[in-house]
ZALUM-309153 format. One record per residue: residue number from 1; residue in one letter; chain; x, y, z of N, C-alpha, C in turn. Coordinates in steps of 0.05 Angstrom, whole numbers, plus 5000, padded with zeros to 4 digits. Example, Ala and Ser with C-alpha at 12.3 -4.5 7.8 and 13.67 -1.06 7.14 Angstrom:
BEGIN
1 A A 5264 4886 5156 5246 4910 5156 5264 4934 5156
2 S A 5257 4955 5142 5273 4979 5143 5258 5001 5157
END
This chain:
BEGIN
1 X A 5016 4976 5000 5000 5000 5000 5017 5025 5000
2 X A 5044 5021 4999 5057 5046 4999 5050 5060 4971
3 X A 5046 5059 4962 5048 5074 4933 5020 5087 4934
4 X A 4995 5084 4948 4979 5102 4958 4979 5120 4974
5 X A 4976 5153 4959 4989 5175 4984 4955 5181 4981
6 X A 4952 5193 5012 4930 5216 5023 4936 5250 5008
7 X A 4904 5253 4998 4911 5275 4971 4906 5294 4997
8 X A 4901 5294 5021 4886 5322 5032 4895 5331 5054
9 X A 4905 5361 5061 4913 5363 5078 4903 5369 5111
10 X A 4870 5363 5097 4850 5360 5117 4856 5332 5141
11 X A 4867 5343 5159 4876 5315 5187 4848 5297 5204
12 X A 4834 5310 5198 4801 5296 5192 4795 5279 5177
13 X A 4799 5288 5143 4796 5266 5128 4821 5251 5119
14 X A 4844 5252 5136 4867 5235 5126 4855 5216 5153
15 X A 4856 5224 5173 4844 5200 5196 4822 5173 5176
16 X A 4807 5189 5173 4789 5170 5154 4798 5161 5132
17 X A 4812 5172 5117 4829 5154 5093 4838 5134 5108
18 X A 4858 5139 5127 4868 5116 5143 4857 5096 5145
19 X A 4838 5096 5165 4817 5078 5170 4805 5062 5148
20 X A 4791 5066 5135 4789 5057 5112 4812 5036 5098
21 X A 4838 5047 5100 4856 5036 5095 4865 5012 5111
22 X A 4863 5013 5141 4864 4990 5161 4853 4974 5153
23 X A 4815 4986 5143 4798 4959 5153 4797 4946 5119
24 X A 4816 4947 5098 4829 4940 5084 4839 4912 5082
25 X A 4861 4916 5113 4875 4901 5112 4852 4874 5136
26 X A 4840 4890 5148 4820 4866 5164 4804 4856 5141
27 X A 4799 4860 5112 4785 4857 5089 4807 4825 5078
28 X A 4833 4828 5071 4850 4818 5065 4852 4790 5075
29 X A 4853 4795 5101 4851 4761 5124 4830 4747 5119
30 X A 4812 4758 5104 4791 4740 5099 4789 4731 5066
31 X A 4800 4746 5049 4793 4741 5016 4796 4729 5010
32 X A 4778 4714 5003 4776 4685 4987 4783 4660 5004
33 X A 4764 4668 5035 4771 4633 5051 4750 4640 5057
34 X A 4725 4650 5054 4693 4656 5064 4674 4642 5055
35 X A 4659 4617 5051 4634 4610 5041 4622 4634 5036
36 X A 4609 4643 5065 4590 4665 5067 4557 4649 5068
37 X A 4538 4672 5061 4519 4656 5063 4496 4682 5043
38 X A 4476 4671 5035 4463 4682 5017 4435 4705 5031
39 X A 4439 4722 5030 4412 4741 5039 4391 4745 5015
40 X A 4367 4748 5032 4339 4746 5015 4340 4761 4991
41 X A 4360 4783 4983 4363 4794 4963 4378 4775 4943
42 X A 4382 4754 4947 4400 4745 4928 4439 4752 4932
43 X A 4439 4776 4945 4464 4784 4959 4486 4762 4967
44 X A 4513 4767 4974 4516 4747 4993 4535 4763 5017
45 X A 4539 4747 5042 4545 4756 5069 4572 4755 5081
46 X A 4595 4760 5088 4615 4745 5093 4617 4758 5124
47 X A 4636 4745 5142 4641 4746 5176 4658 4781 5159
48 X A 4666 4780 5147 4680 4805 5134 4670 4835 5132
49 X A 4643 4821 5120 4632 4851 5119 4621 4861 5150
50 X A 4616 4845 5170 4602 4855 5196 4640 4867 5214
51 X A 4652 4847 5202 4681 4857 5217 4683 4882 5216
52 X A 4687 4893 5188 4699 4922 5167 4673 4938 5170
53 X A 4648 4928 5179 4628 4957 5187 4634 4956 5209
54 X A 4636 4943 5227 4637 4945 5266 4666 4959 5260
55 X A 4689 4957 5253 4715 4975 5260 4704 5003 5247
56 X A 4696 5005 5222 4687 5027 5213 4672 5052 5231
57 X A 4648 5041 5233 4636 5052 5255 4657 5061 5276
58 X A 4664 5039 5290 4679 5051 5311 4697 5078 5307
59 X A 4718 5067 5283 4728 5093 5282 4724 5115 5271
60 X A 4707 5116 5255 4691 5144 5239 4676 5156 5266
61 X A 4663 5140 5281 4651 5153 5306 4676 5174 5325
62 X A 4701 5155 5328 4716 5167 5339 4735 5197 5329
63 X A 4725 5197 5304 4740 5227 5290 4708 5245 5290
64 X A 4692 5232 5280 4667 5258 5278 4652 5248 5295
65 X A 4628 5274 5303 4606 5270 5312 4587 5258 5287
66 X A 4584 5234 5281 4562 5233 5262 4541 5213 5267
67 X A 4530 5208 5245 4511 5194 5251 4516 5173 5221
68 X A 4508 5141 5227 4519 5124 5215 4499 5100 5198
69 X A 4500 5101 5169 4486 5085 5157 4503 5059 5150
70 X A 4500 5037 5161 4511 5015 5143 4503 4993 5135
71 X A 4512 4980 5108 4492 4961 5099 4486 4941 5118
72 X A 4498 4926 5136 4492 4911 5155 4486 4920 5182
73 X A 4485 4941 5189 4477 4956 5219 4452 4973 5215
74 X A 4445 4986 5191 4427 5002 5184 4440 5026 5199
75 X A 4415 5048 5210 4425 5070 5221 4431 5066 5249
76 X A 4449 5086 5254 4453 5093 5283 4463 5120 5290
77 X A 4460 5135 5310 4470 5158 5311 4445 5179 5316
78 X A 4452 5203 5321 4429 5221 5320 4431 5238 5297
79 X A 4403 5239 5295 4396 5250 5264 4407 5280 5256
80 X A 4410 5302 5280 4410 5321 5278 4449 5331 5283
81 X A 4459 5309 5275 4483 5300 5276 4489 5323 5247
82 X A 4525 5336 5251 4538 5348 5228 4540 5339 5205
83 X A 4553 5301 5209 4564 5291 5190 4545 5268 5195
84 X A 4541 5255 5168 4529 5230 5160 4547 5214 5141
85 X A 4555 5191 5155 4571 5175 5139 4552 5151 5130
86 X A 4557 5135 5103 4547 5111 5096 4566 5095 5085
87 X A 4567 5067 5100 4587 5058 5098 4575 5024 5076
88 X A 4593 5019 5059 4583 4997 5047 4602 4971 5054
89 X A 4611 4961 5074 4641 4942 5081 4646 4931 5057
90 X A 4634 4916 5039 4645 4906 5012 4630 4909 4991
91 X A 4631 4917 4967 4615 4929 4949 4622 4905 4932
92 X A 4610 4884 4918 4622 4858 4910 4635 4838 4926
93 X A 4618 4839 4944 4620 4807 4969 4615 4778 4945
94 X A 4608 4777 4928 4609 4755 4916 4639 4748 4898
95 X A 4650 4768 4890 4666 4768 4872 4694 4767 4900
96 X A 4687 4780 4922 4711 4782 4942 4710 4749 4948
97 X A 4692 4740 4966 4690 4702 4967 4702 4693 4947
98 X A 4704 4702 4921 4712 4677 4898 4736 4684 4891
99 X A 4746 4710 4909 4781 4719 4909 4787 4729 4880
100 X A 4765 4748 4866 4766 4764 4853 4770 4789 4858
101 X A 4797 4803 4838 4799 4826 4862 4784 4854 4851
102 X A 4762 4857 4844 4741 4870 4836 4726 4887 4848
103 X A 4727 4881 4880 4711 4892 4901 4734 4913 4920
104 X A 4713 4925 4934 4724 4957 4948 4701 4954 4972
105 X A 4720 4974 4992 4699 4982 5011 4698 5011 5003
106 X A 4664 5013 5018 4660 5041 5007 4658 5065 5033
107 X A 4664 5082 5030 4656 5108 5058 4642 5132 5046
108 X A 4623 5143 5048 4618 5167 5041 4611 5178 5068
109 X A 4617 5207 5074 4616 5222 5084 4598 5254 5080
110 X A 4576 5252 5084 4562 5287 5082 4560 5299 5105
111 X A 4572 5329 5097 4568 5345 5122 4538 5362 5113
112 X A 4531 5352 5135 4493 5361 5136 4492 5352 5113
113 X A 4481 5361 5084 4467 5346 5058 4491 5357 5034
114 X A 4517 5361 5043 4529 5366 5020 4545 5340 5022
115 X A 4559 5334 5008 4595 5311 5002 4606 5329 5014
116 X A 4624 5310 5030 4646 5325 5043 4673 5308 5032
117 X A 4663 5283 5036 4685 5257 5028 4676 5238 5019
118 X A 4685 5225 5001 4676 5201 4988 4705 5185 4983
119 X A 4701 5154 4999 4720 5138 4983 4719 5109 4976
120 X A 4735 5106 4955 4723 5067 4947 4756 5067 4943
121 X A 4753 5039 4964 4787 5029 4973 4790 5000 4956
122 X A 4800 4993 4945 4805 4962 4929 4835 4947 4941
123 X A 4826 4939 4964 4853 4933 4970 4869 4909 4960
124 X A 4854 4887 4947 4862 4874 4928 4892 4883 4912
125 X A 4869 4905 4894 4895 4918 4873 4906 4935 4883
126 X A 4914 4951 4912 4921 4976 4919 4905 4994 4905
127 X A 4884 5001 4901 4866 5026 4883 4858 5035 4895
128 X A 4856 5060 4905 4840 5088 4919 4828 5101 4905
129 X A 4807 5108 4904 4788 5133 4893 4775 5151 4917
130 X A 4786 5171 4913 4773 5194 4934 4767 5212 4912
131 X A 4744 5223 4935 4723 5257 4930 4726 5268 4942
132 X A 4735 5295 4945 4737 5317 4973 4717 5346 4962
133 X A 4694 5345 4975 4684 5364 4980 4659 5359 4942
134 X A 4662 5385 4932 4657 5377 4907 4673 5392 4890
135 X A 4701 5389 4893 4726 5409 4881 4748 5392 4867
136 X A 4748 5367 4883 4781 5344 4879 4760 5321 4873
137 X A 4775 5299 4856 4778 5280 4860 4806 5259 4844
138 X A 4809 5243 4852 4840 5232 4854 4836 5200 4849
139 X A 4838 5191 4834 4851 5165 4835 4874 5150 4838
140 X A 4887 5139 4862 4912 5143 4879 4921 5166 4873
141 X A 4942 5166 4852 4955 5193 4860 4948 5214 4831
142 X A 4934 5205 4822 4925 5228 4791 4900 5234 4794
143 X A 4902 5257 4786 4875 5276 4787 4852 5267 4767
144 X A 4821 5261 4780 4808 5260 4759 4786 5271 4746
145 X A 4783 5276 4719 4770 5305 4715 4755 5288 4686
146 X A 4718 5276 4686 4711 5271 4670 4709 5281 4637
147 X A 4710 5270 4620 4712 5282 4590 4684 5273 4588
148 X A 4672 5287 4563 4654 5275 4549 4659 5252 4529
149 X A 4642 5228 4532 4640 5213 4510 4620 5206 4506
150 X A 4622 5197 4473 4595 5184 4470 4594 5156 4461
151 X A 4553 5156 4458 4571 5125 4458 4573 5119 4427
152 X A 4592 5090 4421 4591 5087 4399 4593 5057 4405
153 X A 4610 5051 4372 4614 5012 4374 4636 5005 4397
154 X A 4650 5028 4394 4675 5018 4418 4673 5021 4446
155 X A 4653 5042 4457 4644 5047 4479 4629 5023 4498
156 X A 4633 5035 4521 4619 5010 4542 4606 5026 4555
157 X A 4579 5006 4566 4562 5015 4586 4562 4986 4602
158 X A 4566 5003 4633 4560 4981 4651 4527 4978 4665
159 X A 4519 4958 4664 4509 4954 4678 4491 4936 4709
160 X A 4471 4934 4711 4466 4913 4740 4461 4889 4730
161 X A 4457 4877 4750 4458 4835 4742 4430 4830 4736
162 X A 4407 4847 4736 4395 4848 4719 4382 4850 4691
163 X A 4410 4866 4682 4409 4878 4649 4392 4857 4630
164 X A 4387 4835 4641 4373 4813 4610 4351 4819 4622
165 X A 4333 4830 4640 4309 4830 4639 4309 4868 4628
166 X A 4321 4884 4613 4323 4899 4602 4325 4903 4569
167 X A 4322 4911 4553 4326 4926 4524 4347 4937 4528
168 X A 4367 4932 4513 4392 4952 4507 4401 4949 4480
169 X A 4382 4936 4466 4390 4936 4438 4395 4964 4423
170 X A 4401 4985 4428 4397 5010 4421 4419 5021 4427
171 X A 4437 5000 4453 4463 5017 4449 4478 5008 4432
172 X A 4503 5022 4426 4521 5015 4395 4545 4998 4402
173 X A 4550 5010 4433 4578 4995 4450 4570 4969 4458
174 X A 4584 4965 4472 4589 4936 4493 4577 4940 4516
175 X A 4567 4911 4527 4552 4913 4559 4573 4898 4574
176 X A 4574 4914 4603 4592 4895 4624 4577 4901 4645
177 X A 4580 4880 4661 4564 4877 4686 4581 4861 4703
178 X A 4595 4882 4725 4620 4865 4740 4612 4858 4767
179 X A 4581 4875 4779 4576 4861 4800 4586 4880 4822
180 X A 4587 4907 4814 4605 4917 4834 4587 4949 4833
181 X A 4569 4958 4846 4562 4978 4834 4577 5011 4824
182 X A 4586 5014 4857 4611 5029 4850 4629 5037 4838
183 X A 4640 5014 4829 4669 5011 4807 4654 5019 4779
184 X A 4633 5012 4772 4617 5017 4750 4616 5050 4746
185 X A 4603 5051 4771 4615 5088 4761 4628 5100 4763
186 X A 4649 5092 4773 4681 5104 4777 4691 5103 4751
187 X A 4691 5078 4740 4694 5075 4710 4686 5094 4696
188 X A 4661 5102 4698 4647 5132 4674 4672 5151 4683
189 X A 4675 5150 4717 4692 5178 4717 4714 5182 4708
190 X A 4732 5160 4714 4752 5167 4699 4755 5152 4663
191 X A 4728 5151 4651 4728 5154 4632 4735 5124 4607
192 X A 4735 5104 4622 4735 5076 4618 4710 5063 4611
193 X A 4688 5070 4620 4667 5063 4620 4655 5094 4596
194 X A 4639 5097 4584 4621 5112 4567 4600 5128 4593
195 X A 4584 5101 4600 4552 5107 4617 4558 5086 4635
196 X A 4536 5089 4654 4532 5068 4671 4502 5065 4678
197 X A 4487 5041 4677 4451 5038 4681 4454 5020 4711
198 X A 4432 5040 4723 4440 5024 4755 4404 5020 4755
199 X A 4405 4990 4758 4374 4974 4764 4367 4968 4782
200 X A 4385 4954 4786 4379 4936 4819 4407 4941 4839
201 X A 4399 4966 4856 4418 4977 4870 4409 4991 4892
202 X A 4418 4992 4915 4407 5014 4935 4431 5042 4928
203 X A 4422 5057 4937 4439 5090 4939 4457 5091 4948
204 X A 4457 5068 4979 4486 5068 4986 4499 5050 4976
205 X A 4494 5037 4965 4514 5018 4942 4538 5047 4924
206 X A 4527 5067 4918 4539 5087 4900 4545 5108 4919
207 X A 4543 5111 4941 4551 5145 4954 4574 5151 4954
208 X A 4594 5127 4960 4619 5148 4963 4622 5148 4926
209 X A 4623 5135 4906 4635 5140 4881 4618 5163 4874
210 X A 4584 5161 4884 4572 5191 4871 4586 5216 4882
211 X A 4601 5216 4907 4614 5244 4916 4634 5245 4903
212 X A 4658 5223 4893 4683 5217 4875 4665 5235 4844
213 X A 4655 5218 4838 4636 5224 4808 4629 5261 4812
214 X A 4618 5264 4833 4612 5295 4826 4634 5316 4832
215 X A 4651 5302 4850 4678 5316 4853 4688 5321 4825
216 X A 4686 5301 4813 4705 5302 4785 4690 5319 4759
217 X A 4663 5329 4766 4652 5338 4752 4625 5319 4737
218 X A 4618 5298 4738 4603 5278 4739 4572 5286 4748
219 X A 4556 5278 4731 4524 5284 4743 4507 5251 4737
220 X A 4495 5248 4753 4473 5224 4760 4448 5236 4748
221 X A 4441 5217 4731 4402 5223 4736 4383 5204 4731
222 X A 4363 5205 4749 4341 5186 4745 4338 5177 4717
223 X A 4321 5165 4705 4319 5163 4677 4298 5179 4670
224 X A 4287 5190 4681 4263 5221 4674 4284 5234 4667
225 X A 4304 5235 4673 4323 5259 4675 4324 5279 4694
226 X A 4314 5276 4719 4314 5289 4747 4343 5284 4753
227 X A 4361 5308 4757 4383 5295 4776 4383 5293 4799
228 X A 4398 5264 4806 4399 5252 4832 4414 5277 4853
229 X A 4406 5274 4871 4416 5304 4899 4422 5285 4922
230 X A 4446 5306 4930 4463 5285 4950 4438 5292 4975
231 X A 4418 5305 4979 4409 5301 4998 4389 5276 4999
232 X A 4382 5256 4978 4367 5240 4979 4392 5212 4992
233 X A 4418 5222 4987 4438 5192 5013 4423 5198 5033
234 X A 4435 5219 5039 4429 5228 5070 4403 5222 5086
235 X A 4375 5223 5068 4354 5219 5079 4357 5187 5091
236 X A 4362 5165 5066 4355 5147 5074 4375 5116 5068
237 X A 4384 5130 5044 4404 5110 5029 4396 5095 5016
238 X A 4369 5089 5018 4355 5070 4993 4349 5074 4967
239 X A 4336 5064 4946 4336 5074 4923 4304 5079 4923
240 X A 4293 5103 4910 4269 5099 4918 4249 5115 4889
241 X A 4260 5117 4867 4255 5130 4845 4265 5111 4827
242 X A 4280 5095 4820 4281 5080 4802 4314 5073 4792
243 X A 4314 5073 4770 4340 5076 4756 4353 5092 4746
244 X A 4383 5094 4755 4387 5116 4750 4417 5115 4728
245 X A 4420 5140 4708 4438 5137 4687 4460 5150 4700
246 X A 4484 5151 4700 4513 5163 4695 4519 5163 4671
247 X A 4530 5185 4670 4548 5193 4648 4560 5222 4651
248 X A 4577 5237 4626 4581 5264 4630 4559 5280 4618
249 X A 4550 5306 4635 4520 5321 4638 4523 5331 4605
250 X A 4544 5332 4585 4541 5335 4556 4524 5312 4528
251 X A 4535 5289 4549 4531 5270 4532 4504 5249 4535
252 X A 4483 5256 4558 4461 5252 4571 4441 5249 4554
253 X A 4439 5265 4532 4410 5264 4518 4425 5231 4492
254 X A 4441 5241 4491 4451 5215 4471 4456 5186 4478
255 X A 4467 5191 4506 4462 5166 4519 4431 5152 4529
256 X A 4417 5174 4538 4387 5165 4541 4372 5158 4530
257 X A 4385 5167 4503 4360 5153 4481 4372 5125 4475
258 X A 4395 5120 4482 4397 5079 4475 4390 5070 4492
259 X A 4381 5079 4511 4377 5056 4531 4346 5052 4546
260 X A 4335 5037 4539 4308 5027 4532 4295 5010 4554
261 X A 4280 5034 4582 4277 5019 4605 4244 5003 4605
262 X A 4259 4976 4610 4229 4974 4611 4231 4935 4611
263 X A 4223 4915 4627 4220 4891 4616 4213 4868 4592
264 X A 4229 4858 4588 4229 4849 4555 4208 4829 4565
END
């Protein structure tokens, strides 16, 4: 992990980089020796992900006053709390069990209803993606600042493990579906990915890469074309409007029209 530096000279959010970074390595002791076990979503569970939210918590509690969403704890904290963090311990628990190194833990951080911090850690590959505020964002150590693209034959769109009960005959690129929701749109951001179609996902599956994503200049929107607002993490973390597109806010009307929501 040496070759990952902290972009911020904020000693607040380098504490939390840190951390993140620790519960990394509590991520590590377990990759790829987990059965796990299957939740009603179809999901799956590992002793991993309850480890890396319980240290989480602990220590995010111990730098802020906040209040704490996580996929396995739900909320805790008081509401009328500064900071709201949501924490995802493994964003691709299926692909982490099968010792694929594909998966990240996620942190997002809002002070009251703005991004303050956002990060997706892959400690697999050593990969960091941070968001600071909505000014920076950095992938380990290079700055990242979305371009427009569009789509074409060479372009990709990622999407959820649902995509066959979808129409996408209309896009021109390629479909990938890695199982990871996050990494999917980190991909748009730094420009690897075209778009991203998110189906079957909760909100906090995406918070810290949507604060990375809007740091970098990046916009979310429903598929009405409402854009997604960081104050709808904060309310609840669930998804509660539907599906929503990524891409860069230029290339939106062109990407919207290939992609064809609706059950085949």
């Amino acid at each position: 992990m040496g070759g990952i530096k902290v972009v911020t000279d904020n000693g607040l959010m380098n504490e939390i980089i840190k951390s993140v970074k620790d519960a990394g390595k509590i991520a590590m002791d377990f990759y790829g020796t987990e059965k796990g076990t299957m939740k009603i979503d179809g999901t799956w569970l590992t002793k991993a992900d309850f480890k890396i939210e319980k240290f989480l918590r602990q220590q995010i509690s111990k730098i802020l006053n906040v209040r704490i969403f996580g996929e396995e704890g739900l909320w805790t904290g008081n509401e009328n709390e500064q900071y709201t963090a949501i924490i995802d311990p493994i964003d691709g628990t299926a692909l982490f069990k099968a010792k694929i190194p594909i998966w990240g833990i996620s942190v997002a951080i809002f002070n009251h209803k703005t991004p303050w911090l956002g990060i997706f850690y892959m400690p697999a590959t050593e990969t960091i993606y941070i968001g600071i505020n909505d000014t920076r964002a950095q992938k380990n150590n290079e700055t990242i600042n979305i371009t427009p693209t569009y789509p074409s034959k060479d372009s990709y769109i990622g999407v959820s493990s649902d995509a066959h009960l979808y129409s996408l005959d209309n896009y021109p690129g390629k479909v990938r579906a890695f199982g990871v929701s996050a990494l999917h749109l980190l991909l748009v951001t730094t420009g690897e990915f075209q778009s991203a179609l998110f189906t079957r996902f909760n909100l906090y599956d995406i918070a810290a890469a949507a604060i990375i994503h809007w740091a970098a200049g990046g916009v979310l929107y429903y598929i009405s074309g409402e854009e997604v607002k960081p104050d709808e993490f904060v309310k609840s973390g669930e998804n509660k409007k539907g599906a929503i597109l990524a891409c860069h806010p230029q290339t939106y009307v062109e990407t919207r029209a290939c992609v064809m929501i609706g059950s085949t």
